[in-house]
C-alpha positions in Angstrom: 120.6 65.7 114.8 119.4 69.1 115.9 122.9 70.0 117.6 124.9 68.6 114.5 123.2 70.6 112.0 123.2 73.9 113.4 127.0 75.4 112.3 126.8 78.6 114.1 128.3 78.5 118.2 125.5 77.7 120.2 124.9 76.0 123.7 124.4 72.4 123.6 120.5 72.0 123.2 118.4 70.0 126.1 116.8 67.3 125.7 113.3 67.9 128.0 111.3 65.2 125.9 109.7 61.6 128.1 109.2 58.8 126.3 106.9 57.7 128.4 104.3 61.0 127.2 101.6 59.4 125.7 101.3 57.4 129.1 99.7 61.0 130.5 100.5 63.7 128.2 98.7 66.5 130.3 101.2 65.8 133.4 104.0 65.3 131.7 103.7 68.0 129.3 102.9 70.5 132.2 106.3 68.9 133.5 108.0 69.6 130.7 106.9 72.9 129.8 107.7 74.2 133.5 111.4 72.6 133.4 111.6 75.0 130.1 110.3 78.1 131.1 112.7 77.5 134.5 115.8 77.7 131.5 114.5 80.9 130.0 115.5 79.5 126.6 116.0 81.1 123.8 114.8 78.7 121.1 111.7 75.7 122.0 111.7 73.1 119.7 108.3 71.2 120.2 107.6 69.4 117.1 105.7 66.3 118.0 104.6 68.3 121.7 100.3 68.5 120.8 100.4 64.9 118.7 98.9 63.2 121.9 96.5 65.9 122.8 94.9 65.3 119.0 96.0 61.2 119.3 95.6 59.2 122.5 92.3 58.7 124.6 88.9 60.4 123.3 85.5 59.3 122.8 84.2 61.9 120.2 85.5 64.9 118.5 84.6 66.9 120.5 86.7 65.5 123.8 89.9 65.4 121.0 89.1 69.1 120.7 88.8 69.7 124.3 92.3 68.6 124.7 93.9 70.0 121.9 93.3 73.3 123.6 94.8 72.0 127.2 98.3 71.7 124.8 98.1 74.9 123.4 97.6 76.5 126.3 100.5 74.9 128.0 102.4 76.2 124.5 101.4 79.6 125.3 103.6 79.5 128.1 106.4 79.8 126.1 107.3 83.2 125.0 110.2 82.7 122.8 110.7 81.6 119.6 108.4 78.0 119.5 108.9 75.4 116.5 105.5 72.8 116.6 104.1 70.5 114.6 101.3 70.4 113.0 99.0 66.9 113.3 99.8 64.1 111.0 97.5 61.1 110.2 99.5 58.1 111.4 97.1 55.6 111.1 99.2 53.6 109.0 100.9 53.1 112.4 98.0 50.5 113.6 98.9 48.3 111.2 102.0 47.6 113.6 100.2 47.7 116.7 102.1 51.0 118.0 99.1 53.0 118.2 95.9 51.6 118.7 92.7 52.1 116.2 91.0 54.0 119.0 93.5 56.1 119.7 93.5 57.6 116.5 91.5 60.8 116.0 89.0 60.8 112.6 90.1 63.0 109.7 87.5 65.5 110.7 89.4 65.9 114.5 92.9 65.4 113.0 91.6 68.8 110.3 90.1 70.9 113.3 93.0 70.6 115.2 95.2 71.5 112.5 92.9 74.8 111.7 92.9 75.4 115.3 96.9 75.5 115.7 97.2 77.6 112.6 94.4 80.0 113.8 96.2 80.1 117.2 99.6 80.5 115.6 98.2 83.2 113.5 97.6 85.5 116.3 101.1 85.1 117.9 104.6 86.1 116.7 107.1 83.9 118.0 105.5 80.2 116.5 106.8 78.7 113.3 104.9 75.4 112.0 106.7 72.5 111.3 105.0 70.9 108.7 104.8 66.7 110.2 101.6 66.0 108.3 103.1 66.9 105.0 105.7 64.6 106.1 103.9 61.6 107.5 101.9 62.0 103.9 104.9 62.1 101.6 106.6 58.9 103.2 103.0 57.2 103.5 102.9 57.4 99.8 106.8 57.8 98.7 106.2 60.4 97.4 108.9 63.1 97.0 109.9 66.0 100.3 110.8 69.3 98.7 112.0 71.8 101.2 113.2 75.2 100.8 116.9 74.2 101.3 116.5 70.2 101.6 115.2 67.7 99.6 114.5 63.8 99.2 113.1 62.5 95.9 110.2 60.3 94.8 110.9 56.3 95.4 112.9 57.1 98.5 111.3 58.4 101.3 109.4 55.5 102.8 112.5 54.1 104.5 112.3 58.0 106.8 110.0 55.4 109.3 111.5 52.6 111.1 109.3 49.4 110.3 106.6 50.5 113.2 105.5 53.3 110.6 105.4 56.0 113.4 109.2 56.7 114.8 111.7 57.7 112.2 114.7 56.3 110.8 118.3 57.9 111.1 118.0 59.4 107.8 114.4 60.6 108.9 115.4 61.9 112.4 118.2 64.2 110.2 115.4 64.9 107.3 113.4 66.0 110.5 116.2 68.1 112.0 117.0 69.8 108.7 113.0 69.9 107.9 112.4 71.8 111.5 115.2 74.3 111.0 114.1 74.9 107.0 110.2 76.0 108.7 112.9 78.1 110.5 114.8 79.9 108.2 112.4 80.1 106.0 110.5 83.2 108.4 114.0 84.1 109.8 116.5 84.1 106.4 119.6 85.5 108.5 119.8 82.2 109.7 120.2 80.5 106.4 124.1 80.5 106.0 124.7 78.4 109.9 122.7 75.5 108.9 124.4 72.5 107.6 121.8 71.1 104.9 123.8 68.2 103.7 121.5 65.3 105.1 123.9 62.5 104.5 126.3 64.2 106.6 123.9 65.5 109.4 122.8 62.0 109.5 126.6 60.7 110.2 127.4 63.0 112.4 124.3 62.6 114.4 124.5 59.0 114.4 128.1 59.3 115.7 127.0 61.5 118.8 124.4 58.9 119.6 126.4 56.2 119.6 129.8 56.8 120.0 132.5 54.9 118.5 134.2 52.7 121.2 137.9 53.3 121.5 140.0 50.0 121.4 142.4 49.1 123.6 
């Protein structure tokens, strides 16, 4: 959805993500951010990268907190330009048994770690936050997502999750994509004019490069 959107020539963009993170996200996030660096890219997109270092395995706040700061400093590997997410409360994914209660952080850990990332981010000039919480609250509560340059009203944004309330749906992954490039432009405005901010049609296009129409014979 990421490649589709973007108008201007550019490289196909590489996929370095696991699905298999939240199984060990130390490891394979130390995996990860070394097959990047090897790239020298010009561009990181890490949206969801520090969810499980705030999510996941932790007795207190305080071990939650302990780990949060083992993701940023794999992050601060990455010298250029670095798109994360902040930390959303998706609690409302328990309800479908894809994350379990105790792996969600309390609202005091989930706050911390956001302060911390925008405290860290503060201090250095190639990170841009990618707002997920705002998101994860908007579509909680269908409530409307009003971006700089893209925008889905009131009554219609709970269908942006699939129905396990934490992954999202086509039209979310291209709300997402168009979302993460808006945080984008929005500190980097000579950008603006090589984004394609029509969602319907990022959506069907992205759709269409992830699954292929089959040719007939």
């Amino acid at each position: 959805y990421l490649d589709v959107a973007i108008t201007a020539p550019h490289e196909p963009l590489k996929n370095l993500s696991s699905p298999i993170l939240f199984l060990s996200p130390e490891a394979i996030d130390t995996q990860e951010v070394e097959a990047c660096t090897n790239r020298q890219p010009t561009l990181v997109v890490a949206v969801d990268f520090l969810f499980w270092f705030c999510y996941g395995e932790g007795r207190t706040d305080a071990e939650r907190a302990e780990r949060f700061e083992v993701g940023l400093r794999l992050l601060d590997k990455i010298h250029c330009p670095l798109l994360v997410g902040d930390i959303p409360d998706a609690s409302i994914a328990t309800n479908s048994g894809i994350i379990r209660p105790n792996q969600v952080p309390s609202t005091h850990a989930r706050d911390a770690a956001n302060r911390r990332l925008r405290e860290w981010a503060a201090s250095r000039t190639n990170i841009t936050i990618v707002p997920l919480d705002a998101f994860m609250t908007a579509v909680r509560a269908n409530t409307a997502i009003v971006g700089q340059n893209v925008s889905v009203a009131a009554g219609k944004t709970h269908s942006l999750l699939q129905k396990d309330r934490l992954h999202p749906s086509p039209t979310g992954a291209a709300l997402l994509a168009l979302g993460i490039l808006d945080a984008y432009v929005n500190v980097n405005p000579g950008h603006m004019e090589e984004i394609r901010w029509n969602l319907e049609e990022v959506k069907e296009r992205g759709m269409n490069v992830a699954s292929p129409a089959k040719s007939a014979f």
